[in-house]
MIKOL-337389 format. One record per residue: residue in one letter; x, y, z of N, C-alpha, C in turn. Coordinates in Angstrom, 3 decimals. Atoms other than C-alpha are relative to their C-alpha. Layout:
% residues N
+---------+----------+----------+----------+----------+----------+----------+----------+----------+----------+
: residuo :     n_px :     n_py :     n_pz :    ca_px :    ca_py :    ca_pz :     c_px :     c_py :     c_pz :
+---------+----------+----------+----------+----------+----------+----------+----------+----------+----------+
:       A :        X :        Y :        Z :        X :        Y :        Z :        X :        Y :        Z :
...
+---------+----------+----------+----------+----------+----------+----------+----------+----------+----------+
END
This chain:
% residues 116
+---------+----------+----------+----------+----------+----------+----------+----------+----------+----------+
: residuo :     n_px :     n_py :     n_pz :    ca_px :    ca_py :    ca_pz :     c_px :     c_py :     c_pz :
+---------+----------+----------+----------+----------+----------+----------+----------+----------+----------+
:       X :   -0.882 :    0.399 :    1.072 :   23.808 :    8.921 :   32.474 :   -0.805 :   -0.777 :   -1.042 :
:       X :    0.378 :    0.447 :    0.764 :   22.715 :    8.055 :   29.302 :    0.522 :   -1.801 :   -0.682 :
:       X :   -0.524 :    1.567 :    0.536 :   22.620 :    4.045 :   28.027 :    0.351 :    0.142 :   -1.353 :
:       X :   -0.172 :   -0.107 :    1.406 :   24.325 :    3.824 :   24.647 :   -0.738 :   -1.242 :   -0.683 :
:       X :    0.404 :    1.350 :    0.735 :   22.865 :    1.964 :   22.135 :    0.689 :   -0.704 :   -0.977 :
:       X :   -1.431 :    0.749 :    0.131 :   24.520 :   -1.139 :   21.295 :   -0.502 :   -0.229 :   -2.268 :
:       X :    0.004 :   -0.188 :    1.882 :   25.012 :   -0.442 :   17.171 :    0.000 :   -1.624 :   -0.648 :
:       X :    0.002 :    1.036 :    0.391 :   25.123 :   -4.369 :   17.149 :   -1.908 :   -0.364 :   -0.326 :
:       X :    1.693 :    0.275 :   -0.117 :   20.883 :   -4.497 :   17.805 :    0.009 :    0.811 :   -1.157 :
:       X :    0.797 :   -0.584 :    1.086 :   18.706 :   -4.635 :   15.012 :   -1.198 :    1.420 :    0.621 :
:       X :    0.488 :   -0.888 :   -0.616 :   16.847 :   -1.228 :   14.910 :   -1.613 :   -0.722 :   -0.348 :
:       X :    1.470 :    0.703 :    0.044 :   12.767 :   -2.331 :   15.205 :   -0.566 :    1.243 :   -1.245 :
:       X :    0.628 :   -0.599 :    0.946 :   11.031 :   -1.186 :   12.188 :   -1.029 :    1.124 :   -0.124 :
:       X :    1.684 :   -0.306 :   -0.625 :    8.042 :    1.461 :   12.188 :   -0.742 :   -0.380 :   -0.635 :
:       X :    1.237 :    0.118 :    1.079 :    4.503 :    0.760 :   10.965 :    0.446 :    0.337 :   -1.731 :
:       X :    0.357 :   -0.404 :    1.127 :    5.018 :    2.398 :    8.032 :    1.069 :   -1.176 :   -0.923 :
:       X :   -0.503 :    0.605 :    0.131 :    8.068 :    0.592 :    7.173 :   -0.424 :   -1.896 :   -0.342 :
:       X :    0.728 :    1.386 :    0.291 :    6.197 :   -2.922 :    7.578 :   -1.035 :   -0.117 :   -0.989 :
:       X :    0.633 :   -0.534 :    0.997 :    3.492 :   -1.260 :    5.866 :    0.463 :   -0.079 :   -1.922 :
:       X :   -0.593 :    0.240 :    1.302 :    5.818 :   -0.996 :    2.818 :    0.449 :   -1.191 :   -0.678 :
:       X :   -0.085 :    0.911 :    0.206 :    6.905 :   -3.928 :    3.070 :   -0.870 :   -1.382 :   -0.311 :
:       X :    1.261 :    1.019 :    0.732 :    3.610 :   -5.946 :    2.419 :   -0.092 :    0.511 :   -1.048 :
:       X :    0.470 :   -0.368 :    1.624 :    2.817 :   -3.634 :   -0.654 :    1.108 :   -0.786 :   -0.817 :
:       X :   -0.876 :    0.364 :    0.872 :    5.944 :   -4.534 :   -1.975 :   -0.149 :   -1.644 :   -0.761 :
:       X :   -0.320 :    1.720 :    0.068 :    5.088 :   -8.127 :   -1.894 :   -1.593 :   -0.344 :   -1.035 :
:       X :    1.127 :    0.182 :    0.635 :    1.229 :   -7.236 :   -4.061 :    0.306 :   -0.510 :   -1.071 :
:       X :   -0.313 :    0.345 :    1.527 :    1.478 :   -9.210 :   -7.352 :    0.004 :    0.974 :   -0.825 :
:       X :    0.289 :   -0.850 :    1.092 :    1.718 :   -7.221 :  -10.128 :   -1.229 :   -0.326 :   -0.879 :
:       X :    0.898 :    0.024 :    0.568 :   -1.477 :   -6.998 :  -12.067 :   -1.195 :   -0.585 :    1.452 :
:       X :    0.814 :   -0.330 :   -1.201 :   -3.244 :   -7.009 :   -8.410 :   -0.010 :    0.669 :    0.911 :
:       X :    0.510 :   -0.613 :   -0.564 :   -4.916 :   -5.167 :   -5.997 :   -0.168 :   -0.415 :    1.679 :
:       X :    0.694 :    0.408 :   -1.287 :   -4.994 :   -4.871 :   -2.287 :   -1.109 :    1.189 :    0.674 :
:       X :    0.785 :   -0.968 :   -0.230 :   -6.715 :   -2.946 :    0.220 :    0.757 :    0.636 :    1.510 :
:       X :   -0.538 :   -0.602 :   -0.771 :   -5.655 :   -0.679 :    3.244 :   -0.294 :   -0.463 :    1.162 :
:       X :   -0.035 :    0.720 :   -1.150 :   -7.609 :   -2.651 :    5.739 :    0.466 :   -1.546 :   -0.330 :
:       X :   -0.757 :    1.438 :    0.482 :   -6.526 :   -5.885 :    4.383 :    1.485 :   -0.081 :    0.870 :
:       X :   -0.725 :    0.017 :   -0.032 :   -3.133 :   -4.653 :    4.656 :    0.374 :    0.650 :    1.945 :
:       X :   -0.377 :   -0.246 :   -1.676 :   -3.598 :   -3.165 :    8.669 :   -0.295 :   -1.365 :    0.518 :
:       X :    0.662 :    0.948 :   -0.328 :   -5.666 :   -6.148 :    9.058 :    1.674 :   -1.420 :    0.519 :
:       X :   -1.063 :    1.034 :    0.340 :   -2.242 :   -8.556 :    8.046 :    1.172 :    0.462 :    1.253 :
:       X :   -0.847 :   -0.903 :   -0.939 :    0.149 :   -6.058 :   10.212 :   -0.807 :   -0.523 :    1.329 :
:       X :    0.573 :   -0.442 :   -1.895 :   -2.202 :   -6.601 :   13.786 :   -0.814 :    0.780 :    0.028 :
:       X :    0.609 :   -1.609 :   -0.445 :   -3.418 :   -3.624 :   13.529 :   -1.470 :    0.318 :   -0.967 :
:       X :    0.886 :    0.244 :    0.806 :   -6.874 :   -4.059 :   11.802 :   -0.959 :    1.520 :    0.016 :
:       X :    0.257 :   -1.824 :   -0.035 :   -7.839 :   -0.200 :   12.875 :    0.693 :    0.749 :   -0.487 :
:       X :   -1.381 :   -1.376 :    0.617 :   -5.219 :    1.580 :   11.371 :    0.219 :   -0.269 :   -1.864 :
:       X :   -0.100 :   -0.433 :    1.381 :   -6.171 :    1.698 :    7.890 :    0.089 :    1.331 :   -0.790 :
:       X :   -0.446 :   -1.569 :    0.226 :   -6.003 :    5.309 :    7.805 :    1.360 :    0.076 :    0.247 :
:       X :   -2.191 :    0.133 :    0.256 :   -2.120 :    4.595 :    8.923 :    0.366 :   -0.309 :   -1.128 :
:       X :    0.144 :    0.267 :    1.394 :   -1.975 :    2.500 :    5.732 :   -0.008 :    0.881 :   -0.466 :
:       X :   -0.019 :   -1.342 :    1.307 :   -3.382 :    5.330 :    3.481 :    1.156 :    1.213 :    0.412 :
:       X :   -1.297 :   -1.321 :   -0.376 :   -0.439 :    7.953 :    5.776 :    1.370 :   -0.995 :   -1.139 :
:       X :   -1.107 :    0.171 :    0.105 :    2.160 :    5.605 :    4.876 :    0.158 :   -0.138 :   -2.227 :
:       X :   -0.029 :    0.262 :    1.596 :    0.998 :    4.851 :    0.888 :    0.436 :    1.568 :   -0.352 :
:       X :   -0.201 :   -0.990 :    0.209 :    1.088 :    8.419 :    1.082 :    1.582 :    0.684 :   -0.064 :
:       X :   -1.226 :   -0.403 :   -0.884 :    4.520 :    8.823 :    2.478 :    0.714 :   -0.763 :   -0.933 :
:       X :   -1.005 :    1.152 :    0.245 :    6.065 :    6.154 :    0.329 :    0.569 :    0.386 :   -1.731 :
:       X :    0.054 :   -0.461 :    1.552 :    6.061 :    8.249 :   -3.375 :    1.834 :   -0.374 :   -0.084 :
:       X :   -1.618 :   -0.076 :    0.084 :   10.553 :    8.419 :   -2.355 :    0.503 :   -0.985 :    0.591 :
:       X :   -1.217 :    1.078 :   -0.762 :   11.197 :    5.521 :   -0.452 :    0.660 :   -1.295 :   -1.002 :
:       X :   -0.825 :    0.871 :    1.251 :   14.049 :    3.176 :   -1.893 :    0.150 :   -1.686 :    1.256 :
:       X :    0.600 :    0.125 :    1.503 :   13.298 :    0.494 :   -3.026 :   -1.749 :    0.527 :    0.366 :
:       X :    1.372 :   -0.166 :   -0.069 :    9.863 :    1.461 :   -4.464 :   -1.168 :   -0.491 :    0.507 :
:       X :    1.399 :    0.567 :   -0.575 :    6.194 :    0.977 :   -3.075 :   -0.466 :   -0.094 :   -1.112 :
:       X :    1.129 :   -0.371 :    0.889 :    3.943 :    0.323 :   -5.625 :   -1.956 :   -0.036 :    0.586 :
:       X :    1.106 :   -0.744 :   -0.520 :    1.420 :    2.532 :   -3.704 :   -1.256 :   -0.225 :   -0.939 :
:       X :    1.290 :   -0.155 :    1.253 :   -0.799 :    2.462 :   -6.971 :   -1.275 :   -0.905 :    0.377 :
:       X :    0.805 :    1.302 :   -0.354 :   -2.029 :   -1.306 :   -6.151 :   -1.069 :   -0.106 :    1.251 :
:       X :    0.947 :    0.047 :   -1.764 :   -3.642 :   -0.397 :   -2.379 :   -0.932 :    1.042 :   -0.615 :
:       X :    1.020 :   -0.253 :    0.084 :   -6.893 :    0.627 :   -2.677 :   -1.476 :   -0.020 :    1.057 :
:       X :    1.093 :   -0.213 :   -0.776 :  -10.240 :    1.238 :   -0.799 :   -0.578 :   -1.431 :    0.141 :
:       X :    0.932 :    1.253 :   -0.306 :  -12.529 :   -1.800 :    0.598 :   -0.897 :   -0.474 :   -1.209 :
:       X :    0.920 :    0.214 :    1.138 :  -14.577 :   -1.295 :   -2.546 :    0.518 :   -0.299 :   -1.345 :
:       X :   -0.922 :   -0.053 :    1.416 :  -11.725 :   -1.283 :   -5.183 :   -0.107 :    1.355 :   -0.660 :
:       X :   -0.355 :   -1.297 :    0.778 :  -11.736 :    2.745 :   -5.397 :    0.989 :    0.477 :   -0.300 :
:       X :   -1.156 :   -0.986 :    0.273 :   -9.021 :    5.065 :   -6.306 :    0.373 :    0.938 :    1.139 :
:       X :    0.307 :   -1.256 :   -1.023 :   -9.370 :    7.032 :   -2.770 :    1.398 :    0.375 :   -0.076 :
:       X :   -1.615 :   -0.718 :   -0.267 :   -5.390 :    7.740 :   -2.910 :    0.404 :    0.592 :   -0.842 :
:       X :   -0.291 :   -0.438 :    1.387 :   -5.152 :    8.856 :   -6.523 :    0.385 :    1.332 :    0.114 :
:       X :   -0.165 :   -1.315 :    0.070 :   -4.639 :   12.612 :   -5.603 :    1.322 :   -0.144 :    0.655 :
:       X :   -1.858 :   -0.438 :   -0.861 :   -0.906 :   11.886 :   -3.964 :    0.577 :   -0.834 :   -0.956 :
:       X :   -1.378 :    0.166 :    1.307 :    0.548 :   10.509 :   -7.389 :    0.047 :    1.403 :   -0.447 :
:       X :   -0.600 :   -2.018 :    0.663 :    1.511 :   13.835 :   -9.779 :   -1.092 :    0.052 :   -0.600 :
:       X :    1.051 :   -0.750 :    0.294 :   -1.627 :   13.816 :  -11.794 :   -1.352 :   -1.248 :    0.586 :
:       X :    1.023 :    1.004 :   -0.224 :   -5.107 :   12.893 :  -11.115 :   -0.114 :   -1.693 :   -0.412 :
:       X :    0.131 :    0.933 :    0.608 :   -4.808 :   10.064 :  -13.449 :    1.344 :   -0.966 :   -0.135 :
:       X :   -1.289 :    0.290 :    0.039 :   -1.409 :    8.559 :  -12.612 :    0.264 :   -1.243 :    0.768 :
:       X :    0.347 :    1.215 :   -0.487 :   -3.067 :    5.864 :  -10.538 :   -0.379 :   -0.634 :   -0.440 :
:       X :    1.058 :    0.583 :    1.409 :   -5.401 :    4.505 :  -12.964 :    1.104 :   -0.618 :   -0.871 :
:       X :   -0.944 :    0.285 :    1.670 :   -2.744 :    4.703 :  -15.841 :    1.193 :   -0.802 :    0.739 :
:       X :   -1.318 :    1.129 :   -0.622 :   -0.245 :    2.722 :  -13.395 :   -0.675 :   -1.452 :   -0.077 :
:       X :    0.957 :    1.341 :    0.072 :   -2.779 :    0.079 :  -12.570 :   -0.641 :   -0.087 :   -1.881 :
:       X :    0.209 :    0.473 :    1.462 :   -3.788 :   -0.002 :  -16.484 :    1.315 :   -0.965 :   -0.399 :
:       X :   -0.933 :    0.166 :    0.423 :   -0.577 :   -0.505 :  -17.607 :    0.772 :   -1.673 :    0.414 :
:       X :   -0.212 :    1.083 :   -0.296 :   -0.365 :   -3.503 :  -15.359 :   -1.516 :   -1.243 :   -0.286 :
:       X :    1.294 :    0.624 :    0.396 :   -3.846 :   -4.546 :  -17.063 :   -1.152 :   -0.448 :    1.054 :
:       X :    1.262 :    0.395 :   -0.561 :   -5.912 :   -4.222 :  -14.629 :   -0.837 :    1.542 :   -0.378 :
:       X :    0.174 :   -0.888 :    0.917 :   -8.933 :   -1.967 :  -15.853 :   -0.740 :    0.627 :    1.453 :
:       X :    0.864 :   -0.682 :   -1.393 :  -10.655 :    0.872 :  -13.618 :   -0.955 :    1.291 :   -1.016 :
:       X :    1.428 :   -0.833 :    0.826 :  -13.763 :    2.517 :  -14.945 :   -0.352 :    1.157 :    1.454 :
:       X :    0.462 :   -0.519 :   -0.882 :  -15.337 :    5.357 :  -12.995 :    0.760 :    0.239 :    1.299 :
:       X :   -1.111 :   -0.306 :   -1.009 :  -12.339 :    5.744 :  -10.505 :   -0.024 :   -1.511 :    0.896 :
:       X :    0.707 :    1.729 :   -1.105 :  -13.287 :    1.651 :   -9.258 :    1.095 :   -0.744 :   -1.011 :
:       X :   -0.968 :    1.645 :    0.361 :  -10.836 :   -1.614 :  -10.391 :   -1.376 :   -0.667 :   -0.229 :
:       X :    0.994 :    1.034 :    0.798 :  -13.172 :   -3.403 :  -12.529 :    0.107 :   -1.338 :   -0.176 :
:       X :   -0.117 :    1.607 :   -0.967 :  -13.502 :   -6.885 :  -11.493 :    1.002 :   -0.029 :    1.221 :
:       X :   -0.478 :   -0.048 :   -1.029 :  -12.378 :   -6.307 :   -8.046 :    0.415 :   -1.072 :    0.865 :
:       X :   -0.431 :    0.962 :   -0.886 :  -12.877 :   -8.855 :   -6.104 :    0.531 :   -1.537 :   -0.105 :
:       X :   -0.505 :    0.976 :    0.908 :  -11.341 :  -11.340 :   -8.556 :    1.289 :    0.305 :   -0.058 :
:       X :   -1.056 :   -0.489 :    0.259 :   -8.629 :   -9.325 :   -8.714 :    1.198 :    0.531 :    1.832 :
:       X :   -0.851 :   -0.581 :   -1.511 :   -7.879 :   -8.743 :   -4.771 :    0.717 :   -1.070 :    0.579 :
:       X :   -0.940 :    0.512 :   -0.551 :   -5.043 :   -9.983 :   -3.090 :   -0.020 :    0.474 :    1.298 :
:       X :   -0.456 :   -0.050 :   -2.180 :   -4.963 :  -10.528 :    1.014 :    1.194 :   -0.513 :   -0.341 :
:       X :   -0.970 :   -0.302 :   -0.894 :   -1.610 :  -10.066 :    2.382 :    0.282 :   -1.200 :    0.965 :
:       X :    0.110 :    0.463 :   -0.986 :   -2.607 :  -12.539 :    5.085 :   -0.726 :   -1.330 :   -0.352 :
:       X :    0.666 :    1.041 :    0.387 :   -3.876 :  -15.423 :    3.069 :    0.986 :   -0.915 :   -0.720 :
+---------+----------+----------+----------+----------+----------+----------+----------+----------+----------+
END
């Protein structure tokens, strides 16, 4: 016989879900990073989860602003899962931060830990 589940319990979140929920919290006009952000979660190996879930997050309500997570170095490595090549860049511009060569130009001035 099956145990019902009691609709009063909170349901436990997944990764990705928590995941979203730190981006959400990146300043605007800053930058994090994907291990930063596994790093803050526990999970300091699962920065490739990170990049699944930035990936995953183009429809979820409310918005991610996926744009802001970025590589260890301050690259663009996710830029090919907005709509055009350049749709990452021109998001992060727009919030004045500048990216030359597919890199966030003054990076590490500009990075925000999660966990700090």
């Amino acid at each position: 016989m099956k145990k019902q589940k009691d609709p009063f319990q909170p349901v436990p979140s997944s990764f990705f879900d928590k995941v979203f929920e730190v981006v959400r919290q990146i300043p605007k006009g800053r930058v994090s990073s994907y291990g930063a952000i596994a790093e803050t979660l526990g999970s300091a190996g699962s920065s490739r989860m990170v990049g699944w879930a930035m990936n995953a997050s183009h429809l979820v309500v409310p918005p991610v602003p996926a744009h802001r997570v970025v590589n260890r170095n301050g690259m663009l490595t996710g830029k090919h899962f907005f709509g055009t090549g350049k749709e990452m860049q021109e998001l992060l511009e727009q919030e004045g931060i500048e990216v030359k060569d597919d890199k966030v130009v003054r990076f590490k001035e500009l990075f925000w830990h999660p966990g700090v």
